[in-house]
GULO-553746 format. One record per residue: residue number from 1; x, y, z of N, C-alpha, C in turn. Coordinates in Angstrom, 3 decimals, decimal comma. Layout:
% GULO-553746
{node NUM; {X; Y; Z}; {X; Y; Z}; {X; Y; Z}}
...
% end
This chain:
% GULO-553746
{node 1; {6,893; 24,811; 3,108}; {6,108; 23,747; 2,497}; {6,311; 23,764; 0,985}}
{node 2; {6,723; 22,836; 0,713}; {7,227; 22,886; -0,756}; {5,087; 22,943; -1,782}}
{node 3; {5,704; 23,187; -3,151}; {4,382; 23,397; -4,113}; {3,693; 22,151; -3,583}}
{node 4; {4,532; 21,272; -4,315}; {3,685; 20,028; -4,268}; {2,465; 19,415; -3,263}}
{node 5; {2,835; 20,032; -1,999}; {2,623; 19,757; -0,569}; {1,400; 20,591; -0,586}}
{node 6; {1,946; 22,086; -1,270}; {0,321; 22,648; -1,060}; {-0,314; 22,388; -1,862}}
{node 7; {-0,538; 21,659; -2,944}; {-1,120; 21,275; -3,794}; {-1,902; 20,013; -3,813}}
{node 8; {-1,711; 19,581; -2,942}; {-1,831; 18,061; -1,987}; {-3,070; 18,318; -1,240}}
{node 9; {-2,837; 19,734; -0,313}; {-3,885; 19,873; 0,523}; {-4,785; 20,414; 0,014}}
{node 10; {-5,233; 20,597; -1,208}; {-6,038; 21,306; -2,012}; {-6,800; 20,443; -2,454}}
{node 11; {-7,893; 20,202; -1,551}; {-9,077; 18,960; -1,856}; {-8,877; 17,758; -1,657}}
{node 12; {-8,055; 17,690; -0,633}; {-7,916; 16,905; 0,407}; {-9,005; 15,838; 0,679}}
{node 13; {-9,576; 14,737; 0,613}; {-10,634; 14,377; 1,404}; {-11,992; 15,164; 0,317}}
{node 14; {-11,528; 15,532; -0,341}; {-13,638; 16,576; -1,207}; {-14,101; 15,298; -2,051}}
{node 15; {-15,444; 15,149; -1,478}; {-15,832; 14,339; -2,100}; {-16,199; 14,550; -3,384}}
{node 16; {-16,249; 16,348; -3,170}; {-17,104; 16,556; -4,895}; {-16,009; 16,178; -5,998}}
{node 17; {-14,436; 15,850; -5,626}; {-13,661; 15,367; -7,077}; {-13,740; 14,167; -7,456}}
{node 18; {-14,874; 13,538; -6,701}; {-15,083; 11,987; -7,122}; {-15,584; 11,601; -8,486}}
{node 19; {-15,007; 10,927; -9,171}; {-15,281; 10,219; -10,795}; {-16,314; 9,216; -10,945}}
{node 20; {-17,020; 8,878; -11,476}; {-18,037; 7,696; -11,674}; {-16,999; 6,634; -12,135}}
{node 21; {-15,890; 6,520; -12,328}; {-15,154; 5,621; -12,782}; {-14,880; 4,745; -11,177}}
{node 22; {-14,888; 5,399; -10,204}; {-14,721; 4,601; -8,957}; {-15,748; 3,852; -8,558}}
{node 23; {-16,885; 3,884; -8,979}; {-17,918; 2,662; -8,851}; {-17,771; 1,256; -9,773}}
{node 24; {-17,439; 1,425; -11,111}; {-17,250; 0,122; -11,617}; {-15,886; -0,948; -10,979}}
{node 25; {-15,305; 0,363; -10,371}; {-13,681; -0,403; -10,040}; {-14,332; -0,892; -8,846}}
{node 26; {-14,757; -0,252; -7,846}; {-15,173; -0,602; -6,438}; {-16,026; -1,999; -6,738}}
{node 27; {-16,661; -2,018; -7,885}; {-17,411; -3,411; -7,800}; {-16,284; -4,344; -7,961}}
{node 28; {-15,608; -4,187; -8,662}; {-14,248; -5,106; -9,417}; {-13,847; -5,745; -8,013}}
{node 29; {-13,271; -4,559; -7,139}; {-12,898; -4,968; -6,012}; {-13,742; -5,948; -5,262}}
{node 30; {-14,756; -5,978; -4,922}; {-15,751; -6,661; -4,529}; {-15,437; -7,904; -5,230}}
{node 31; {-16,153; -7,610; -6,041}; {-15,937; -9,067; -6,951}; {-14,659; -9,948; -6,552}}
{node 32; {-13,487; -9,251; -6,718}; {-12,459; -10,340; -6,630}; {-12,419; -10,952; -5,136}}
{node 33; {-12,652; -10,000; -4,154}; {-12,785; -10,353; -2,497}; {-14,103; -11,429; -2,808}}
{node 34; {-14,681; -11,155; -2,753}; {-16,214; -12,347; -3,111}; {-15,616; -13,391; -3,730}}
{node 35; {-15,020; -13,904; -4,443}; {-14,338; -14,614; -5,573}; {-13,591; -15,750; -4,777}}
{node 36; {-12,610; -14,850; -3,804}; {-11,634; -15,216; -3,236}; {-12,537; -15,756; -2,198}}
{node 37; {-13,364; -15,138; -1,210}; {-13,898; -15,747; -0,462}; {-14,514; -17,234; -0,466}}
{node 38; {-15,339; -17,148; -1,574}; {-16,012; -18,622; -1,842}; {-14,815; -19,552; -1,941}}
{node 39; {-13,811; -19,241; -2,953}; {-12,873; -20,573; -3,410}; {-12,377; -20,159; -1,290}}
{node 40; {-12,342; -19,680; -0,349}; {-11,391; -20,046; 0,971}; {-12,398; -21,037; 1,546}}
{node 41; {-13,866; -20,699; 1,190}; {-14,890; -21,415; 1,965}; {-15,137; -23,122; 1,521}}
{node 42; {-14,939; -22,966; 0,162}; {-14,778; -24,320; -0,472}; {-13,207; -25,106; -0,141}}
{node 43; {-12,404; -24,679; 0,220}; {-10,909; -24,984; 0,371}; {-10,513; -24,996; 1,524}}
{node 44; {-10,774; -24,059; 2,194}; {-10,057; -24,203; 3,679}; {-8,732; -23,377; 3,712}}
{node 45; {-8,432; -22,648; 2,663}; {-7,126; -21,997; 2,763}; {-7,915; -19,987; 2,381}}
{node 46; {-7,603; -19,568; 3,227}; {-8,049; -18,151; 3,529}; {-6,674; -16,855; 2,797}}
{node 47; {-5,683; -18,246; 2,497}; {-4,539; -17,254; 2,686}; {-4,462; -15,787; 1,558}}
{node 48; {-5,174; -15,829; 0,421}; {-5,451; -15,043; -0,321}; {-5,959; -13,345; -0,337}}
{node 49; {-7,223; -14,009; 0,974}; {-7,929; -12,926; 1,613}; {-7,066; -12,278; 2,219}}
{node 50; {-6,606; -12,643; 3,489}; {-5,052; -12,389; 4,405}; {-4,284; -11,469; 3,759}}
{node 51; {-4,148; -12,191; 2,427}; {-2,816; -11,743; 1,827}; {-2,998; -10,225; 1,417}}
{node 52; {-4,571; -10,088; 0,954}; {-4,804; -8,973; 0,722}; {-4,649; -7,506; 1,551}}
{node 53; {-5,303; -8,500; 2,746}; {-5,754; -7,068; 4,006}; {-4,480; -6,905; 4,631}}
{node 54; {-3,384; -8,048; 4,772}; {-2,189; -7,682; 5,209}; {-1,727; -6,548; 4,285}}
{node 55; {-1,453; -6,725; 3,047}; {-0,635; -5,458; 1,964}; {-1,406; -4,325; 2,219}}
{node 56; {-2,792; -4,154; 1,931}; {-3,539; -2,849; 1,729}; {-3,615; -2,331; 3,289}}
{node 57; {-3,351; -3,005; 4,522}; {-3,510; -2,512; 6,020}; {-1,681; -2,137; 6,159}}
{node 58; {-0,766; -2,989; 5,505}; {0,553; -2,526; 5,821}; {0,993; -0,978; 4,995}}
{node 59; {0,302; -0,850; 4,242}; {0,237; 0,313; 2,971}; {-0,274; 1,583; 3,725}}
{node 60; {-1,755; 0,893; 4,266}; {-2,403; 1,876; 5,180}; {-1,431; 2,619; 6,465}}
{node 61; {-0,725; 1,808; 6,677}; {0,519; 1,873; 8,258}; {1,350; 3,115; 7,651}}
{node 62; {2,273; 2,835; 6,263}; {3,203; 3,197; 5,687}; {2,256; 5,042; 5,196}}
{node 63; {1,412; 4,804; 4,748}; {0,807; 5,892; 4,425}; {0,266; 7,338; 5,475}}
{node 64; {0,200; 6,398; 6,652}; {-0,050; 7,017; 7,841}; {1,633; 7,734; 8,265}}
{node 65; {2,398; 6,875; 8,402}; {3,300; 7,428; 8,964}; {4,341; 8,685; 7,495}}
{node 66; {3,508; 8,026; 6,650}; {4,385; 9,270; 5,629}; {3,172; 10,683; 5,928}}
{node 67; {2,487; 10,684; 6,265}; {1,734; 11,885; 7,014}; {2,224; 12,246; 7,699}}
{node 68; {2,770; 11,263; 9,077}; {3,221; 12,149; 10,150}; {4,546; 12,769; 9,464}}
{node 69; {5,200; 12,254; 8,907}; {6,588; 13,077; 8,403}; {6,259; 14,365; 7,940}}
{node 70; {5,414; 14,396; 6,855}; {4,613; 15,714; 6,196}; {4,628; 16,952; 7,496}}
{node 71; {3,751; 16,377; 8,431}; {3,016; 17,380; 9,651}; {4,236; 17,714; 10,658}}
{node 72; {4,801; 16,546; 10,740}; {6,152; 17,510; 11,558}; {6,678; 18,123; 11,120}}
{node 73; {7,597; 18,149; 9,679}; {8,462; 18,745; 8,871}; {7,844; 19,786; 8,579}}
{node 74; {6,695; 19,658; 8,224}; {5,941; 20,737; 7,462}; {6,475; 21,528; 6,363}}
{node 75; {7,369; 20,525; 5,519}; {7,558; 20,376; 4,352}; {7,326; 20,224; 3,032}}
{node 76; {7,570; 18,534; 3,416}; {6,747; 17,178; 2,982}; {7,231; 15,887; 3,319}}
{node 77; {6,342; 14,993; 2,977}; {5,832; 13,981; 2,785}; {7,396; 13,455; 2,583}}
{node 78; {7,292; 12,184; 2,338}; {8,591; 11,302; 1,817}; {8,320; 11,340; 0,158}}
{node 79; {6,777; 10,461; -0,058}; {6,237; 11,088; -1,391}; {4,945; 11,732; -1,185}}
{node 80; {4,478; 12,297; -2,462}; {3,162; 13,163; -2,810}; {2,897; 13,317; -3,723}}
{node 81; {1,358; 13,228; -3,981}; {0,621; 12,691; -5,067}; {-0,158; 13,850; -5,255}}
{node 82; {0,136; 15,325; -5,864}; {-0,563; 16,204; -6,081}; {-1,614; 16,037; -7,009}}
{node 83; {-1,345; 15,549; -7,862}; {-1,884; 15,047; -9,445}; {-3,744; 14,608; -9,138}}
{node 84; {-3,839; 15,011; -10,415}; {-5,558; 14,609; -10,574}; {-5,517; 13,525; -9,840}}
{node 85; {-6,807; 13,437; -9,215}; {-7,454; 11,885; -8,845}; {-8,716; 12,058; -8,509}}
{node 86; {-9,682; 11,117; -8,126}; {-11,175; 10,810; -8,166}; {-11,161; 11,169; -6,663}}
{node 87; {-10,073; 10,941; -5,663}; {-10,176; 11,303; -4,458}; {-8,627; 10,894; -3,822}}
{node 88; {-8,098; 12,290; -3,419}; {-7,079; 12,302; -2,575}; {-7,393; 12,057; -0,941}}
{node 89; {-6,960; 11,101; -0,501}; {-7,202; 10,786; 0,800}; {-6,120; 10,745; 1,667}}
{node 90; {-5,476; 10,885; 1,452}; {-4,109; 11,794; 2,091}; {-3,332; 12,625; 1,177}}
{node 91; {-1,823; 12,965; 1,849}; {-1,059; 13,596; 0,906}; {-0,290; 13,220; 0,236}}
{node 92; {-0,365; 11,500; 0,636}; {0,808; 10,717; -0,821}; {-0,217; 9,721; -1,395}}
{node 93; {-1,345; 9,599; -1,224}; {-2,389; 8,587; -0,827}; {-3,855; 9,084; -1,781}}
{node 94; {-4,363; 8,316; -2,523}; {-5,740; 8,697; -3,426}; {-6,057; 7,243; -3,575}}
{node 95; {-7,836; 7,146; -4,031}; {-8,440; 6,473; -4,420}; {-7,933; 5,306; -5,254}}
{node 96; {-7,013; 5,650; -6,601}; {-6,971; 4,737; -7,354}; {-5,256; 3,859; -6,695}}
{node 97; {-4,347; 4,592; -5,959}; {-3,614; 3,656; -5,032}; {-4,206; 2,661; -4,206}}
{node 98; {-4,924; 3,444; -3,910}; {-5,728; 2,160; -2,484}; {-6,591; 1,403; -3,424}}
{node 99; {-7,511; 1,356; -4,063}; {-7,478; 0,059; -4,940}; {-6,775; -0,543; -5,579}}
{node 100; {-5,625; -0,365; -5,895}; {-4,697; -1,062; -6,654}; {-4,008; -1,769; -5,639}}
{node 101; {-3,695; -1,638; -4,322}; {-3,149; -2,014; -3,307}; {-4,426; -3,145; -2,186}}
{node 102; {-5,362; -2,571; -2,179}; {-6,521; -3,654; -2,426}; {-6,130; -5,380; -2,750}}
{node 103; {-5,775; -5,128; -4,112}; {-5,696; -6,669; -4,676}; {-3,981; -7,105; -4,860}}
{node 104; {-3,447; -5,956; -4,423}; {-2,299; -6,474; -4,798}; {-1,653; -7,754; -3,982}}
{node 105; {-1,977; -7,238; -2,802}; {-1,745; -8,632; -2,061}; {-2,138; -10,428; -2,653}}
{node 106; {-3,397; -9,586; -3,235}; {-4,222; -11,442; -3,661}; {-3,431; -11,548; -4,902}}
{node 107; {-3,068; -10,853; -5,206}; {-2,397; -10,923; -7,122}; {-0,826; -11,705; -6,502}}
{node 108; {-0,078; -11,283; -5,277}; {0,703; -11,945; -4,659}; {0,886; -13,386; -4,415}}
{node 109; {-0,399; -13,533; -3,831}; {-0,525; -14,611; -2,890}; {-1,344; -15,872; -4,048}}
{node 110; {-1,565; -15,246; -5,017}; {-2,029; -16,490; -6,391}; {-0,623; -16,596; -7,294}}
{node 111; {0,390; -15,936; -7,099}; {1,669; -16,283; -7,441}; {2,703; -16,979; -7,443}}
{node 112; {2,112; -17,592; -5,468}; {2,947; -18,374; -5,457}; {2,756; -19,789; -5,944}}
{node 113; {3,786; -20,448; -5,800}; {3,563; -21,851; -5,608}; {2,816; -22,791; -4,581}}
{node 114; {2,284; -24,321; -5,248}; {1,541; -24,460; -3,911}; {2,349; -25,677; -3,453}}
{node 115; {3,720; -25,608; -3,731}; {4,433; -26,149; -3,061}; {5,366; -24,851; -2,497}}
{node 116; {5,164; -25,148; -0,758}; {6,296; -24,006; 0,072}; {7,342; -24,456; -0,161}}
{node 117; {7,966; -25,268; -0,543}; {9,560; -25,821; -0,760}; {10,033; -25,186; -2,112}}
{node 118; {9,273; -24,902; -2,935}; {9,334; -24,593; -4,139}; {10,297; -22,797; -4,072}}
{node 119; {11,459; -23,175; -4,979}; {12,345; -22,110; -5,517}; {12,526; -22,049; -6,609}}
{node 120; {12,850; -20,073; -6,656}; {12,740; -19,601; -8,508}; {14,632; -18,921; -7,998}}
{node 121; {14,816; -19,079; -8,677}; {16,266; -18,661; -9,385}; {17,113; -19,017; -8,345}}
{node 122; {16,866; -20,221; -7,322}; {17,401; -20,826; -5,910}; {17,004; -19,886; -4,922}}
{node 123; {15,702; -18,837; -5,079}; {15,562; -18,513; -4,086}; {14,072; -18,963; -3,478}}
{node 124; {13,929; -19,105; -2,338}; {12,369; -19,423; -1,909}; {11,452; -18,808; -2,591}}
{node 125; {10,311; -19,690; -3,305}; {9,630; -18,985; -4,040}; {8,964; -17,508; -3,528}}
{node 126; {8,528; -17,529; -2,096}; {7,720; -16,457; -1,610}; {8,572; -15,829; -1,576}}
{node 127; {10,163; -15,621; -1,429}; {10,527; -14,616; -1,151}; {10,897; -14,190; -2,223}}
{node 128; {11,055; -15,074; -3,551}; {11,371; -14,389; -5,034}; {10,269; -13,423; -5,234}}
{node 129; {9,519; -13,848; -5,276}; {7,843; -13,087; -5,487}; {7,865; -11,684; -4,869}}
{node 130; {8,193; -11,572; -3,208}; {8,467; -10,101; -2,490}; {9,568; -9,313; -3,172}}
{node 131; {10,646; -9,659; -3,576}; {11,470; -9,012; -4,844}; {10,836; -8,565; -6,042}}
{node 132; {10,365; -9,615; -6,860}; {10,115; -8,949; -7,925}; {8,831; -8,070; -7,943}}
{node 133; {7,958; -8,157; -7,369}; {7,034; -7,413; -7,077}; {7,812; -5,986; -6,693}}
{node 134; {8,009; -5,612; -5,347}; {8,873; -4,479; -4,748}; {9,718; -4,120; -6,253}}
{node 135; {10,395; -4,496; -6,779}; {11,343; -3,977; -7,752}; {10,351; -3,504; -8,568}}
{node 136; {9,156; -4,323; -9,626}; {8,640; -3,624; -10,368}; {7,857; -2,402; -9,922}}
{node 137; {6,977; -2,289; -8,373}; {6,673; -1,288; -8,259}; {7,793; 0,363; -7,819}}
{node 138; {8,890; -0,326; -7,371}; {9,624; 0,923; -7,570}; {9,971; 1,413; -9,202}}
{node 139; {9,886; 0,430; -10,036}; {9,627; 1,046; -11,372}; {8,882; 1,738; -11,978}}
{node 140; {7,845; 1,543; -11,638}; {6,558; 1,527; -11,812}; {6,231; 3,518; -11,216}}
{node 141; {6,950; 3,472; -9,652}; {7,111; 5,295; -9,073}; {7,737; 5,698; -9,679}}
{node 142; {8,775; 5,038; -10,630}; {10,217; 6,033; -11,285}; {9,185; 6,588; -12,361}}
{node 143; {8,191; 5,617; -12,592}; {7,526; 6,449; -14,391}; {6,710; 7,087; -13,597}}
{node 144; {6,026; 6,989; -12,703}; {5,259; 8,001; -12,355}; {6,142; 9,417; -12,084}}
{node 145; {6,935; 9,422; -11,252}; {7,583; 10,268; -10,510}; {8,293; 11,160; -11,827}}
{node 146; {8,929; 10,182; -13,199}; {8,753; 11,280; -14,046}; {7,751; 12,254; -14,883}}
{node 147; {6,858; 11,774; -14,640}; {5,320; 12,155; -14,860}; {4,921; 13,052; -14,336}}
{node 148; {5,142; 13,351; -13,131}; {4,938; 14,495; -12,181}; {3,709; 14,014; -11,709}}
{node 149; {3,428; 12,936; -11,607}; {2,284; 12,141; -10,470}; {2,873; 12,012; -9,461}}
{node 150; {3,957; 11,558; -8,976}; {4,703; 11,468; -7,654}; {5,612; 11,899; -7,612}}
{node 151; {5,756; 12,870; -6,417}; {6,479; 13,746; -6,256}; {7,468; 13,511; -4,600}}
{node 152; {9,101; 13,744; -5,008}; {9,951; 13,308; -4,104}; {10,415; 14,501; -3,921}}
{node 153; {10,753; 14,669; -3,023}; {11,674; 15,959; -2,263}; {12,857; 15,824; -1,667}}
{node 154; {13,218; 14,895; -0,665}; {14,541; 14,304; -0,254}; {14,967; 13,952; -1,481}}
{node 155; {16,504; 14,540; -0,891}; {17,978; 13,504; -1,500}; {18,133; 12,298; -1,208}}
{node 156; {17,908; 11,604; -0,631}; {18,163; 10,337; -0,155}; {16,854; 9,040; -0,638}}
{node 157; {15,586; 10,254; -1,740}; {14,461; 9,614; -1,622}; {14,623; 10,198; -3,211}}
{node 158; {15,062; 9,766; -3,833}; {14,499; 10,230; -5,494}; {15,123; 9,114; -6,478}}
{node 159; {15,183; 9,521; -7,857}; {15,480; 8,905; -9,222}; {16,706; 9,154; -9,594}}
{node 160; {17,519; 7,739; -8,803}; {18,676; 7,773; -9,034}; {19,090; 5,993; -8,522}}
{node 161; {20,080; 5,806; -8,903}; {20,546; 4,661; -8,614}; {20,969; 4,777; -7,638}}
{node 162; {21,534; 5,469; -6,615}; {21,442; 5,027; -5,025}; {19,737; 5,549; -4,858}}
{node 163; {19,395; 6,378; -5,010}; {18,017; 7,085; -4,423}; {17,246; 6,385; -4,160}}
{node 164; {16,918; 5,123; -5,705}; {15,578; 4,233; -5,369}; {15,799; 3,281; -3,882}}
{node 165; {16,967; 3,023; -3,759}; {17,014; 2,240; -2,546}; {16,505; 2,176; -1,607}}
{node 166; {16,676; 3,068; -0,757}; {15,069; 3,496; 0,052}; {14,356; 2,984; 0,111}}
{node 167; {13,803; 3,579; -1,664}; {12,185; 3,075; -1,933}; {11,753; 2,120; -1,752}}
{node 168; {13,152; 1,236; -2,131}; {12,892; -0,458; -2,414}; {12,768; -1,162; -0,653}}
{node 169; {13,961; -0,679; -0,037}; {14,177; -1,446; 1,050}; {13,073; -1,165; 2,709}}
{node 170; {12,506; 0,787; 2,327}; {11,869; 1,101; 3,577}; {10,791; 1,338; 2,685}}
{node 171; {9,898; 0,818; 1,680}; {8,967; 1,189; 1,120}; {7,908; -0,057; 0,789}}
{node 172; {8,572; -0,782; -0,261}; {8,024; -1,705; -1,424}; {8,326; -3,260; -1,051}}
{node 173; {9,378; -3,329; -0,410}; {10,095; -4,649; 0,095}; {9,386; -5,319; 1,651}}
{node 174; {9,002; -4,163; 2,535}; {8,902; -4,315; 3,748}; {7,013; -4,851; 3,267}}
{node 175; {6,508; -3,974; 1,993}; {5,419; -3,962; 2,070}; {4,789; -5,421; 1,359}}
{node 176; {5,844; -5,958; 0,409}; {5,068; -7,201; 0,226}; {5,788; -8,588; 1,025}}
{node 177; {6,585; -8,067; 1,619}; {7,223; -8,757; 2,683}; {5,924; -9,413; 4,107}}
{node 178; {5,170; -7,873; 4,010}; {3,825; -8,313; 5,381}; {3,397; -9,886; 4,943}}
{node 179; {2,497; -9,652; 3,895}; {1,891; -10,423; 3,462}; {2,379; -11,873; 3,371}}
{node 180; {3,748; -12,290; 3,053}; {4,781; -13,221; 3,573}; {4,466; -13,754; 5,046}}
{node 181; {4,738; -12,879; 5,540}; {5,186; -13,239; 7,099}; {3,966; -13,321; 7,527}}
{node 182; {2,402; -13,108; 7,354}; {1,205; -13,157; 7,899}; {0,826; -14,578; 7,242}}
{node 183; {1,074; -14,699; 6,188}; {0,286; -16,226; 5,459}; {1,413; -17,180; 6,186}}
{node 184; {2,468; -16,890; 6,386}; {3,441; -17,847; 6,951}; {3,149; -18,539; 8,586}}
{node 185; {2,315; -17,602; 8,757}; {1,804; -18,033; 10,299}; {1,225; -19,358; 10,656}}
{node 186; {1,016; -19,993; 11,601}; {0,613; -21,461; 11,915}; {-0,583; -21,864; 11,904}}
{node 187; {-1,593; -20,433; 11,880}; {-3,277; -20,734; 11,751}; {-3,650; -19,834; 11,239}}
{node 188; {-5,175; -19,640; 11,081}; {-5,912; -18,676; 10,648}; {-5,976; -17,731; 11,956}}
{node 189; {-6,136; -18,519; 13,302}; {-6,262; -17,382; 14,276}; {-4,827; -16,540; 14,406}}
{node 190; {-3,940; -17,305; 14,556}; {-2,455; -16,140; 14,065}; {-2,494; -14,943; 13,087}}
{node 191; {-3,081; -15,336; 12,058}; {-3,245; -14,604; 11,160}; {-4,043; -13,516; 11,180}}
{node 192; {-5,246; -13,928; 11,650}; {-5,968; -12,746; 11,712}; {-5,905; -11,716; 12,795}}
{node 193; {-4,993; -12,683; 13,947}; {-4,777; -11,312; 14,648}; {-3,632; -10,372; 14,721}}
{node 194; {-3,070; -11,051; 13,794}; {-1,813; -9,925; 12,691}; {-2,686; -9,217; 11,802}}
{node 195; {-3,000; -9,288; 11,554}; {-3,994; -8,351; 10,358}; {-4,822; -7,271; 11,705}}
{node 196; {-5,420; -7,635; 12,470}; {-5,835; -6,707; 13,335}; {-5,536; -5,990; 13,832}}
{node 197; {-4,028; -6,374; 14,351}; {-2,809; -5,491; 14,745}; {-1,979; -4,459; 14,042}}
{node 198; {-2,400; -4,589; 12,617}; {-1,788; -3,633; 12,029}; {-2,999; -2,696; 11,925}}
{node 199; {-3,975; -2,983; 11,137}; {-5,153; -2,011; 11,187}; {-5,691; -1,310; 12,426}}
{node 200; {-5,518; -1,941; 13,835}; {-5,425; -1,148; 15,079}; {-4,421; -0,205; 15,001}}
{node 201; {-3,340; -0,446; 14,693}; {-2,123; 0,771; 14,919}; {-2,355; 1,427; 14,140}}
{node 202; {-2,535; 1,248; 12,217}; {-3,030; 2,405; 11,867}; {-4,048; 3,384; 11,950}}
{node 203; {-5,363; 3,141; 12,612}; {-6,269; 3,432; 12,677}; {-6,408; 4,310; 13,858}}
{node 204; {-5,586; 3,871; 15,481}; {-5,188; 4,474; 16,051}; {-4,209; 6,135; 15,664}}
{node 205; {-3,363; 5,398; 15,133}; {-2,364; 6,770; 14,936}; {-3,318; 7,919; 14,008}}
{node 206; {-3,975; 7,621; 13,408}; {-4,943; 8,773; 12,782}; {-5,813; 9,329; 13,561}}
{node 207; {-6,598; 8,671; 14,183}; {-7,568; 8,602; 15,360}; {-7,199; 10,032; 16,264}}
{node 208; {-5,814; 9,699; 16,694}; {-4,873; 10,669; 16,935}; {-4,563; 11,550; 16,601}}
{node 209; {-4,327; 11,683; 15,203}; {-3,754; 12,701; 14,368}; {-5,014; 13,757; 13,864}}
{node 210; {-6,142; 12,616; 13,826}; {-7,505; 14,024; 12,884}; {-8,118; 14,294; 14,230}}
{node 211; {-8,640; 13,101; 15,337}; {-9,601; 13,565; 16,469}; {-9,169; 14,085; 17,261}}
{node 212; {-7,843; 13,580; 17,442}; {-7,567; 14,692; 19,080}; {-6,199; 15,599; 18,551}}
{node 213; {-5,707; 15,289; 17,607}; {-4,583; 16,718; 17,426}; {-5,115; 17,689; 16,083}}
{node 214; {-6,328; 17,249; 16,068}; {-6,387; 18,304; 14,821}; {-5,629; 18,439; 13,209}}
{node 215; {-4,895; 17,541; 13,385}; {-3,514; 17,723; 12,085}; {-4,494; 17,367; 10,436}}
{node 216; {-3,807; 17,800; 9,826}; {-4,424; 17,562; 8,112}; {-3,028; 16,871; 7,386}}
{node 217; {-3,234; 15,609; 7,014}; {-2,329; 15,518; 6,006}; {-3,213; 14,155; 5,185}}
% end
């Protein structure tokens, strides 16, 4: 098990490293979901909300299964987030990710255009948007990751010009890609039962992993 990894499991889940700084944000969050809600109720277009729970439930998926990698290998992780936080809730996974991933979806989905025909550099606008997003946040791990906030262990997974690739294509791309393909759907009932379907599978596979196998990651 590499440092990082044990350093990961070291307050794991403790609530006592929680910051008072996570209550003003947690309202923030609120707020913008509340925000968003009224303008879907006045409008008729939900896709915002969607957009949200698709990214932060596809994140949730991605985060789950970089656990199971952790627990089989018993290594690590793909990444890991040893570093201070208000609350580590997995081993690549803390408090101030999952709020930031929270809104990222809605910060998405107010990006686009509200014409779907509409293209940026000849490419479909939504899908310009899943690029540049994915690209800046793999930028965004490179400064962390030199920081020693995120921590990579694979060759095939680090700070390098083939390395980020990965990041980009099985990480960051797939992840604002959900949110695409869920608002793209033909109704709200489509939609929401894509959003259910992912939060069932993740929720399951943990379910799994803490209640009946015992595992920590």
């Amino acid at each position: 098990m590499t440092p990082a990894s044990e350093l990961a499991l070291k307050g794991l889940r403790d609530l006592s490293t929680l910051q008072w700084y996570v209550i003003p944000l947690l309202a923030i969050i609120f707020y913008i979901y509340i925000v968003e809600i009224k303008k879907a109720r006045d409008s008729g277009n939900w896709d915002a909300v969607f957009a949200g729970l698709t990214l932060f439930g596809t994140d949730f998926l991605f985060e789950t299964a970089n656990g199971w990698i952790f627990h089989f290998t018993q290594y690590s992780a793909l990444w890991t987030t040893p570093g201070a936080t208000a609350l580590r809730t997995m081993v690549g996974w803390n408090i101030e990710i999952m709020f930031m991933f929270l809104v990222a979806g809605i910060i998405y989905s107010n990006t686009l255009s509200s014409d779907r025909n509409s293209r940026v550099m000849g490419i479909p606008d939504r899908l310009f948007w899943v690029i540049a997003y994915a690209v800046f946040c793999v930028f965004v791990e490179c400064l962390l990751n030199i920081g020693g906030h995120l921590v990579w262990e694979y060759r095939f997974w680090r700070l390098s010009p083939v390395g980020v690739l990965p990041i980009f294509f099985a990480a960051y791309f797939p992840l604002f890609l959900s949110p695409m393909l869920v608002i793209g759907l033909g109704n709200n009932s489509s939609k929401v039962k894509a959003i259910c379907a992912i939060y069932t599978i993740a929720f399951t596979l943990n379910i799994i992993a803490f209640g009946f196998l015992g595992w920590n990651y």
